[in-house]
Every structure is written in structure tokens, then in C-alpha cells.
KOLPASE-324338 format. One record per residue: residue in one letter; residue number from 1; x, y, z of N, C-alpha, C, O in turn. Coordinates in nm, 3 decimals, padded with zeros to 5 digits, always signed. Layout:
N
+---+-----+---------+---------+---------+---------+---------+---------+---------+---------+---------+---------+---------+---------+
: r :   k :    n_xx :    n_yy :    n_zz :   ca_xx :   ca_yy :   ca_zz :    c_xx :    c_yy :    c_zz :    o_xx :    o_yy :    o_zz :
+---+-----+---------+---------+---------+---------+---------+---------+---------+---------+---------+---------+---------+---------+
: A : NUM :       X :       Y :       Z :       X :       Y :       Z :       X :       Y :       Z :       X :       Y :       Z :
...
+---+-----+---------+---------+---------+---------+---------+---------+---------+---------+---------+---------+---------+---------+
END
This chain:
114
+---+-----+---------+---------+---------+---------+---------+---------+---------+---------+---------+---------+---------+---------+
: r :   k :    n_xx :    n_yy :    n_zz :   ca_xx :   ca_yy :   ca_zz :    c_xx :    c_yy :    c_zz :    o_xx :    o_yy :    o_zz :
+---+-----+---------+---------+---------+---------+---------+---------+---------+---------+---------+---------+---------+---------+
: X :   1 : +00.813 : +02.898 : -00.322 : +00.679 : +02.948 : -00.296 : +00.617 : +02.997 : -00.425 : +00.685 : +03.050 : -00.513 :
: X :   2 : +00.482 : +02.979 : -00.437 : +00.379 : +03.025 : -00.553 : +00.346 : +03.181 : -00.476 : +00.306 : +03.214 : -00.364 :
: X :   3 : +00.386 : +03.254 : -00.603 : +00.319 : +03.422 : -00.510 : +00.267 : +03.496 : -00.620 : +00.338 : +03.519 : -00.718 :
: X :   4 : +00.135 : +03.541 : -00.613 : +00.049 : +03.592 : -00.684 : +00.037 : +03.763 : -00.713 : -00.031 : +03.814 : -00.625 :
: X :   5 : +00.081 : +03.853 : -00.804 : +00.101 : +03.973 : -00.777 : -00.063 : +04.041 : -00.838 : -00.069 : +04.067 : -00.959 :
: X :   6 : -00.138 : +04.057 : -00.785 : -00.224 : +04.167 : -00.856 : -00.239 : +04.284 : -00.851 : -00.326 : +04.327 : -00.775 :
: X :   7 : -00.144 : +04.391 : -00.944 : -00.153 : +04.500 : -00.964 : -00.148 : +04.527 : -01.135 : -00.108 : +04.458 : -01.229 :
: X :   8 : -00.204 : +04.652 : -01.125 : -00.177 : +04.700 : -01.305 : -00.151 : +04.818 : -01.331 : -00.213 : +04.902 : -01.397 :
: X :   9 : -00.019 : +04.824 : -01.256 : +00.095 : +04.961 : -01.288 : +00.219 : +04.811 : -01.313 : +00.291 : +04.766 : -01.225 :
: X :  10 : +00.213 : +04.772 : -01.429 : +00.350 : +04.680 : -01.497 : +00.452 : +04.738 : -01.440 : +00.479 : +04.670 : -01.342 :
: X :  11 : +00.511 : +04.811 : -01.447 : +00.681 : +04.819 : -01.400 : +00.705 : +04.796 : -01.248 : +00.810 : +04.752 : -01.202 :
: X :  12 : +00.578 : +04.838 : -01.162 : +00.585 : +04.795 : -01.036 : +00.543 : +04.625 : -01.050 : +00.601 : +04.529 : -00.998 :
: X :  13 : +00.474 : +04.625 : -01.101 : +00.457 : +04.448 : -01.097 : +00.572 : +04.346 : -01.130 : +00.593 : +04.237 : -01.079 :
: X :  14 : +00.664 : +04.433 : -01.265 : +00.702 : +04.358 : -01.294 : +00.870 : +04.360 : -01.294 : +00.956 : +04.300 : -01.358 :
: X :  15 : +00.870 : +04.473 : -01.175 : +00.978 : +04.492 : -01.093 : +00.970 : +04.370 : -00.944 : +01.062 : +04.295 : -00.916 :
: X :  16 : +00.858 : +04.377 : -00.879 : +00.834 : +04.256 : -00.801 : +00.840 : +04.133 : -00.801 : +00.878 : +04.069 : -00.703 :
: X :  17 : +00.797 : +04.071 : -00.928 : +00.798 : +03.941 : -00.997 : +00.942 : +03.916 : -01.015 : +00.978 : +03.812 : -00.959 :
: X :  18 : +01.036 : +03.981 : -01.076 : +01.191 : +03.973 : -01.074 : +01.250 : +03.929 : -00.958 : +01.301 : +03.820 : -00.934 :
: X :  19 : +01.233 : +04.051 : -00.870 : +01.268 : +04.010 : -00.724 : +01.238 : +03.873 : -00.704 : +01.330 : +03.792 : -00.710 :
: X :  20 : +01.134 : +03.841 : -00.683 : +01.078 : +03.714 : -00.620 : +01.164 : +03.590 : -00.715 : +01.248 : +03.512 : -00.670 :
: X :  21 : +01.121 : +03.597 : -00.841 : +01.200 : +03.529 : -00.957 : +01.347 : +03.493 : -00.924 : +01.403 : +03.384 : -00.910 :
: X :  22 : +01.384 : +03.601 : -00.918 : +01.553 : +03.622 : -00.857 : +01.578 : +03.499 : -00.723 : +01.646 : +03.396 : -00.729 :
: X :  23 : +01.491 : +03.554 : -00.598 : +01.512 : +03.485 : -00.523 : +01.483 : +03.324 : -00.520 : +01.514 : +03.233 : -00.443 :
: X :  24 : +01.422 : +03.332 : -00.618 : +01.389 : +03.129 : -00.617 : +01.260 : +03.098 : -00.638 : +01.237 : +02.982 : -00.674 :
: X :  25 : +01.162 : +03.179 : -00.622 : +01.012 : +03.172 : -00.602 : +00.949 : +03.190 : -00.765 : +01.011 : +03.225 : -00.866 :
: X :  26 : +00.794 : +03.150 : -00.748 : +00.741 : +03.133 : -00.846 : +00.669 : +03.235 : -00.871 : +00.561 : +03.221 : -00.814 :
: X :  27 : +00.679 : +03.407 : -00.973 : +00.547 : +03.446 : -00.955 : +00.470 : +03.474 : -01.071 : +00.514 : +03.486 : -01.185 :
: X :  28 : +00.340 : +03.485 : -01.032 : +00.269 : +03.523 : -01.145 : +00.183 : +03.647 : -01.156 : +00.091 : +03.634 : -01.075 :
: X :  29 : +00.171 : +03.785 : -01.234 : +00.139 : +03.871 : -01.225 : +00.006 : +03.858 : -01.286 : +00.002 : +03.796 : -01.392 :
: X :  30 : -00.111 : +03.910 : -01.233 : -00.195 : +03.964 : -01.281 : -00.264 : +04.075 : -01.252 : -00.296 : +04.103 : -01.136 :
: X :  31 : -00.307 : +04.187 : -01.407 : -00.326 : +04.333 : -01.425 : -00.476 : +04.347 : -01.402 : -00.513 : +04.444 : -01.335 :
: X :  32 : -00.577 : +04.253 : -01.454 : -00.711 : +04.298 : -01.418 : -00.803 : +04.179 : -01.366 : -00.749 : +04.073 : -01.333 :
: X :  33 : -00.888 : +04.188 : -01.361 : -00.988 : +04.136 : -01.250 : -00.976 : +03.956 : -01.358 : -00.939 : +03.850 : -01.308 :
: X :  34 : -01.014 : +03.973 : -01.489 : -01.024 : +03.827 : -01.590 : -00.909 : +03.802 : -01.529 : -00.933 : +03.722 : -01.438 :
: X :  35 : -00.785 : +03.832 : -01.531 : -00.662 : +03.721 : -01.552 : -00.626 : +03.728 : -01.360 : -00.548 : +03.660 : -01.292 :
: X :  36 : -00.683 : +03.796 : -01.335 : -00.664 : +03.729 : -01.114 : -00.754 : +03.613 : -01.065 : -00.743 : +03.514 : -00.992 :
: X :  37 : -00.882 : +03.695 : -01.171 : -00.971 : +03.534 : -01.088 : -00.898 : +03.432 : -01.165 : -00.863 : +03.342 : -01.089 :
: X :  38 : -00.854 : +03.407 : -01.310 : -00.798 : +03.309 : -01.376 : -00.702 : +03.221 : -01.305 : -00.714 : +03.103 : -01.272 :
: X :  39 : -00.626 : +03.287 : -01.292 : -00.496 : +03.284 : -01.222 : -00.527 : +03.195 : -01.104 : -00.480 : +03.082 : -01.104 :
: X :  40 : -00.620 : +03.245 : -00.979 : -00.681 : +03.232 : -00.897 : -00.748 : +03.081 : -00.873 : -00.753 : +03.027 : -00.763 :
: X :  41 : -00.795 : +03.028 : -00.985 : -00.846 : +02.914 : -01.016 : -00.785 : +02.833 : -01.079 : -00.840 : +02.727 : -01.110 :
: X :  42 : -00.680 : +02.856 : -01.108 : -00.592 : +02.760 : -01.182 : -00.466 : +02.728 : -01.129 : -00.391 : +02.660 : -01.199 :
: X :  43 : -00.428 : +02.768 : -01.007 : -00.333 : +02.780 : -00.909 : -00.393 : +02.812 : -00.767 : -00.494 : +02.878 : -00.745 :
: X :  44 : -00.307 : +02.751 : -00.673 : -00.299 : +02.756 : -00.539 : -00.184 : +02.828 : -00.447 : -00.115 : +02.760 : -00.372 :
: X :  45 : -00.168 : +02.972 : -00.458 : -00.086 : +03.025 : -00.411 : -00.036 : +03.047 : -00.262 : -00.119 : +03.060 : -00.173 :
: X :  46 : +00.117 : +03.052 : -00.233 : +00.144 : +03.083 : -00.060 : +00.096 : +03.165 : -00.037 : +00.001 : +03.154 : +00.041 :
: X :  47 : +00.136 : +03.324 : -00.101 : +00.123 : +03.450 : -00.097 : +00.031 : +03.492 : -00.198 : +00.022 : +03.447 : -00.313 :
: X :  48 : -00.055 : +03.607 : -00.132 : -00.137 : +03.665 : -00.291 : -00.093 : +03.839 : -00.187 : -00.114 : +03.883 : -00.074 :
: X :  49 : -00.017 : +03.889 : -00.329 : -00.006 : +04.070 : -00.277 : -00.135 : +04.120 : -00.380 : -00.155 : +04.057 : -00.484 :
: X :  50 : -00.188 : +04.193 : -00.357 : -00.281 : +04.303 : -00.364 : -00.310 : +04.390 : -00.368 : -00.384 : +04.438 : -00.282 :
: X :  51 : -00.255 : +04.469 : -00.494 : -00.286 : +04.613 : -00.489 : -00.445 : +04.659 : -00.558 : -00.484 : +04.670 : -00.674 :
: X :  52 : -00.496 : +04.675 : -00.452 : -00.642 : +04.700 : -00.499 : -00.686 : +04.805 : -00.426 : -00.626 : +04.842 : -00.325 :
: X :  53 : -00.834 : +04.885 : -00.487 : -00.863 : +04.817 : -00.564 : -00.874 : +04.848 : -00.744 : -00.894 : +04.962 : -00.785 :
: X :  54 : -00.863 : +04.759 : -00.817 : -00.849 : +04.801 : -00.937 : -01.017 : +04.821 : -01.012 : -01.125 : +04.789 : -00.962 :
: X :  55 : -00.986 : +04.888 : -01.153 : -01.145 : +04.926 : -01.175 : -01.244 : +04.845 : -01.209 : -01.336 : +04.869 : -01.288 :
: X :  56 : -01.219 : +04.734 : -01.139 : -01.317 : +04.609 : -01.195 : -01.302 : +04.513 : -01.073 : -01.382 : +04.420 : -01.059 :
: X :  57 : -01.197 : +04.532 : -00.980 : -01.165 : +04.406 : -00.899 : -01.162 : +04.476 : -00.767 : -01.124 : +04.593 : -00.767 :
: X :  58 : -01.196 : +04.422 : -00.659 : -01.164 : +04.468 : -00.478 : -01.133 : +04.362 : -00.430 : -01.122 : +04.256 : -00.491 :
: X :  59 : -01.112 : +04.385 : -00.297 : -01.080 : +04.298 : -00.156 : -01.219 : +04.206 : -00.215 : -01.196 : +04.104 : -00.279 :
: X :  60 : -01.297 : +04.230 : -00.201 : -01.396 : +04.073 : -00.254 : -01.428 : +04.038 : -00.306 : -01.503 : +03.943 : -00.280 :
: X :  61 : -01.406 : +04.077 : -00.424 : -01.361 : +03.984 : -00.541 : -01.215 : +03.882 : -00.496 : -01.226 : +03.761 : -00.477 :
: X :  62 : -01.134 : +03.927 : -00.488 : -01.013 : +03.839 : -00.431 : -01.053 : +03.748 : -00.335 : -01.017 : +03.630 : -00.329 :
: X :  63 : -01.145 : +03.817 : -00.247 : -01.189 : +03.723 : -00.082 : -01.242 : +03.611 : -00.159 : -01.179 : +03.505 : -00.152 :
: X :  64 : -01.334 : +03.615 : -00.223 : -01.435 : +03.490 : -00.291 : -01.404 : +03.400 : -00.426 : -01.448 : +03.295 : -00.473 :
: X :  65 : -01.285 : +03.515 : -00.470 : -01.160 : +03.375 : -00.585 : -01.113 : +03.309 : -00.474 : -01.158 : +03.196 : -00.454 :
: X :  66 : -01.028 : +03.356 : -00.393 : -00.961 : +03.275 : -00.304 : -01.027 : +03.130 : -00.294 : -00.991 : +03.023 : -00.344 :
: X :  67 : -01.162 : +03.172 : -00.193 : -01.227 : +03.071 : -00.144 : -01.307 : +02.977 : -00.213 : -01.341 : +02.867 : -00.170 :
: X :  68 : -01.333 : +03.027 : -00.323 : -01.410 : +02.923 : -00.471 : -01.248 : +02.808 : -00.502 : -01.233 : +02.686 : -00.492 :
: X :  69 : -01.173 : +02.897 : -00.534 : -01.024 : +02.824 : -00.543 : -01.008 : +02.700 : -00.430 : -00.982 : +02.585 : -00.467 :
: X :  70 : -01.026 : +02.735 : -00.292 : -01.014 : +02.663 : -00.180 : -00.854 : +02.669 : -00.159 : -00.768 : +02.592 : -00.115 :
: X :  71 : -00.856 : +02.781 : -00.205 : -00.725 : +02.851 : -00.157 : -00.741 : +02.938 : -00.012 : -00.776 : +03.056 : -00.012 :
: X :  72 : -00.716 : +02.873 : +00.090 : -00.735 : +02.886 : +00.275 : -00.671 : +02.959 : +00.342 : -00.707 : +03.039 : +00.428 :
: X :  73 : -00.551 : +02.929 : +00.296 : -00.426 : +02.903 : +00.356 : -00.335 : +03.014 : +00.353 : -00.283 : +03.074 : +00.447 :
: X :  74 : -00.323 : +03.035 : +00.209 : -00.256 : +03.132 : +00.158 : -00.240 : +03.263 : +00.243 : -00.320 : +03.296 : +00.331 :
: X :  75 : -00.126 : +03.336 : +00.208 : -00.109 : +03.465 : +00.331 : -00.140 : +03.579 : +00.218 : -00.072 : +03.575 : +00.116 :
: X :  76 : -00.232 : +03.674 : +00.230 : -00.284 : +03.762 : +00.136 : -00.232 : +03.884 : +00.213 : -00.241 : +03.891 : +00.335 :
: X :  77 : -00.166 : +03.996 : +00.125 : -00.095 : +04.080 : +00.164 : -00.225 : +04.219 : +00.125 : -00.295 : +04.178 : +00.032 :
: X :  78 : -00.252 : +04.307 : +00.154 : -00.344 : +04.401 : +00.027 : -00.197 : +04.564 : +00.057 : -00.140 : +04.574 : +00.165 :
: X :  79 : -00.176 : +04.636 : -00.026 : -00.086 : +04.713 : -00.069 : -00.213 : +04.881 : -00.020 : -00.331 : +04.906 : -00.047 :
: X :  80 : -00.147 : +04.928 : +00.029 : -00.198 : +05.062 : +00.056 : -00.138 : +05.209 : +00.027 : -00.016 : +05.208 : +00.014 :
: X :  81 : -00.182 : +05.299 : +00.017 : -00.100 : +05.396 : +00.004 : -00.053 : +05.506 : +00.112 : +00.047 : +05.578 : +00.114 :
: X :  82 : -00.201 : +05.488 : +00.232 : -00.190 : +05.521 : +00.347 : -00.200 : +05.436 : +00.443 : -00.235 : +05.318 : +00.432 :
: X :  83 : -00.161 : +05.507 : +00.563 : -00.154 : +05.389 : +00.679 : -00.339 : +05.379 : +00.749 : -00.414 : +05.467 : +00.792 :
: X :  84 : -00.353 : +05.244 : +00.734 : -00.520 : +05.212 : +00.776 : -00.548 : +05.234 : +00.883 : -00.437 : +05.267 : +00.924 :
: X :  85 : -00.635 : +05.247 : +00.996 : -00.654 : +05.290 : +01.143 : -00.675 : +05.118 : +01.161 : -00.694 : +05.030 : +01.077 :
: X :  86 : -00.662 : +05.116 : +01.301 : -00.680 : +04.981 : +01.345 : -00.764 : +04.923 : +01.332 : -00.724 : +04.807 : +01.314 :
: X :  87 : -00.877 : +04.927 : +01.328 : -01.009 : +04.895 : +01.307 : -01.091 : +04.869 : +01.196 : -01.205 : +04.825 : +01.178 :
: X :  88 : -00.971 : +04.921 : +01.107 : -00.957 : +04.908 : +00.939 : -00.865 : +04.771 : +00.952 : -00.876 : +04.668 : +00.884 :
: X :  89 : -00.805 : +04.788 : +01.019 : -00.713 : +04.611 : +01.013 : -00.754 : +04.560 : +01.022 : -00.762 : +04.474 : +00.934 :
: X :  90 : -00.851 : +04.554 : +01.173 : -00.840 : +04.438 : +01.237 : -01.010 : +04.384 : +01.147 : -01.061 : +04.274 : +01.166 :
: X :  91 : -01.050 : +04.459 : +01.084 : -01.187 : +04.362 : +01.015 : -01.141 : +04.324 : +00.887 : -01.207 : +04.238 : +00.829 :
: X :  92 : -00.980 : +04.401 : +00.796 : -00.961 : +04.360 : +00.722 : -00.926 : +04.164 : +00.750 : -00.982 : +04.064 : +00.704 :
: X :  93 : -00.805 : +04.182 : +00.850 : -00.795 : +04.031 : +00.962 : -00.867 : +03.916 : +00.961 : -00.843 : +03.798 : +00.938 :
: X :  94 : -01.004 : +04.011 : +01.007 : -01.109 : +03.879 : +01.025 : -01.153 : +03.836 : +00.923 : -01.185 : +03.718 : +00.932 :
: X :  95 : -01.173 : +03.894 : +00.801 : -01.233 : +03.825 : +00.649 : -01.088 : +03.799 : +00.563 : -01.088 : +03.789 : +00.440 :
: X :  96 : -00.959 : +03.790 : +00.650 : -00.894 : +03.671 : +00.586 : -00.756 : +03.785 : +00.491 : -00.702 : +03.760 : +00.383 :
: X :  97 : -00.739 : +03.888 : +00.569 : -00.600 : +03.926 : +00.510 : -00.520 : +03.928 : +00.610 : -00.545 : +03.964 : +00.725 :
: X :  98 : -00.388 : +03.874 : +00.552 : -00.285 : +03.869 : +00.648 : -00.225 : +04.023 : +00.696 : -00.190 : +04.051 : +00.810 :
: X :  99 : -00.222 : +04.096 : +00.602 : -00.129 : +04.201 : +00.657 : -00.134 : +04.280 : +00.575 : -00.148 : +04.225 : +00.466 :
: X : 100 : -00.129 : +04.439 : +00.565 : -00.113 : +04.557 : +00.510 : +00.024 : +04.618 : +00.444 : +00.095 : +04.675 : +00.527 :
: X : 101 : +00.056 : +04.616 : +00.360 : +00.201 : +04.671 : +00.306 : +00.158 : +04.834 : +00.245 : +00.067 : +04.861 : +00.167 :
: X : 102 : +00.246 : +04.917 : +00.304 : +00.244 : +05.018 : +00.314 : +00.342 : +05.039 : +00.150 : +00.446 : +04.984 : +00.114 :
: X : 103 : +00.246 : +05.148 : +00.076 : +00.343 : +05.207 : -00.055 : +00.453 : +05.292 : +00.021 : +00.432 : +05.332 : +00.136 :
: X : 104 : +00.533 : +05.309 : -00.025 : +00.628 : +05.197 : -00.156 : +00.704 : +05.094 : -00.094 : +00.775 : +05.089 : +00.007 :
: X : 105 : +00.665 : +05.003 : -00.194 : +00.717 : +04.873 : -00.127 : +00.921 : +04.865 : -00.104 : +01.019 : +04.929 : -00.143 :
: X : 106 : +00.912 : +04.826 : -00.077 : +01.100 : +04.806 : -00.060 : +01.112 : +04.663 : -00.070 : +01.016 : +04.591 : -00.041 :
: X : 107 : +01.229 : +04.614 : -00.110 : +01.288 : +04.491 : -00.116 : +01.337 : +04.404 : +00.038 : +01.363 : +04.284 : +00.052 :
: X : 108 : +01.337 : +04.522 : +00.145 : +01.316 : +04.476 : +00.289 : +01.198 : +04.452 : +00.295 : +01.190 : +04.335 : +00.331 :
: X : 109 : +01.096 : +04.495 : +00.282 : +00.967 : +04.484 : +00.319 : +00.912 : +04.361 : +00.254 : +00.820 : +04.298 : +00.304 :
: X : 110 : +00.972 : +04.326 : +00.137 : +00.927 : +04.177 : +00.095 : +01.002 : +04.067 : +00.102 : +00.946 : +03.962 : +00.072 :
: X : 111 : +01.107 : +04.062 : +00.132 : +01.244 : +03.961 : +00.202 : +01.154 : +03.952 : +00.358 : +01.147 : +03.838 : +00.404 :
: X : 112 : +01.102 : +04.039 : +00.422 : +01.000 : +04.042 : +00.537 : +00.903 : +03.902 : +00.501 : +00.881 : +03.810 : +00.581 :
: X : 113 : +00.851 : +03.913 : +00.351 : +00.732 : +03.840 : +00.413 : +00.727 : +03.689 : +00.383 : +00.629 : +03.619 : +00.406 :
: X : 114 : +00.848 : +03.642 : +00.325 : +00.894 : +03.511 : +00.328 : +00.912 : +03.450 : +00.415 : +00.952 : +03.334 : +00.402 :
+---+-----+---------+---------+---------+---------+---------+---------+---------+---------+---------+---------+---------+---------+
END
């Protein structure tokens, strides 16, 4: 699998990328908004995780790389620090995120989303 990390706290990123690396998968980290949309357009990823939002980049900015990309498909994770109310999900849902990962991530929680 192609899996896309956008966050820019490096040691968490690039503690994740290992993992994934480790397990067999392809990933590629990016820290700010230039090198996600980059990234974004120059690849077609399974997974895109998301820790946003960062000080230049949000949920739509990502929503509209995705879809310029014609990247559809892909399962987009976004990273939180609290737990969202439902209604916060379920419209996150409808404009195209798969699922909420609660900080701090664990190595169960991403063996989960394979």
C-alpha cells in the first residue's frame, strides 16, 4: 500500500513511516501544506493520515488535493486530539473522510487500518 503521512511534529511522523516501512508498505511524509499538495499530485495514495490542521493546510485543502489528484478512493484518516461529537463525524463522512484516529496513535490502532 501507498500511505501518505501529513503531519509536522517529525519524530511522530517519522516514527509512523518506519512502522509502515517495517511492515511492507510505502510511505511518504509530508510536514507542510507545499510538499502535501506535491506529494498529492504526484502520487495516488490507499491511505492519506492527517494530522491537521497545520498553519497553512486543513481538511480542505487535503479534500480538494485529493480530488484535483483524482485520488477517490483512497481511505483518509484525519488525527485528533479529542474525541469529535457525532455530528462532527458524520459531516466529516460525507465530504469524504474515512475515519477519526484518536491521539496518541498506537501501533494497534494502525495494524487496525490495513
Amino acid at each position: 500500500m501507498k500511505i501518505l503521512m501529513i503531519c509536522n511534529n517529525r519524530d511522530v511522523a517519522e516514527t509512523i513511516k518506519e512502522f509502515f516501512d517495517v511492515c511492507g508498505h510505502k510511505c511518504e511524509v509530508a510536514a507542510d501544506r507545499k510538499s502535501a499538495v506535491l506529494l498529492l499530485f504526484l502520487n495516488k495514495f490507499d491511505i492519506v493520515i492527517a494530522d491537521l490542521p497545520l498553519p497553512d493546510f486543513d481538511y480542505s485543502d487535503l479534500l480538494i488535493s485529493l480530488k484535483r489528484n483524482g485520488t477517490t478512493n483512497a481511505k483518509v484518516f484525519i488525527v485528533a486530539e479529542t474525541d469529535l461529537s457525532t455530528s462532527t463525524t458524520n459531516i466529516l463522512r460525507e465530504v469524504g473522510i474515512t475515519g477519526v484516529l484518536k491521539k496518541p496513535l498506537s501501533v494497534r490502532l494502525l495494524e487496525r487500518m490495513l
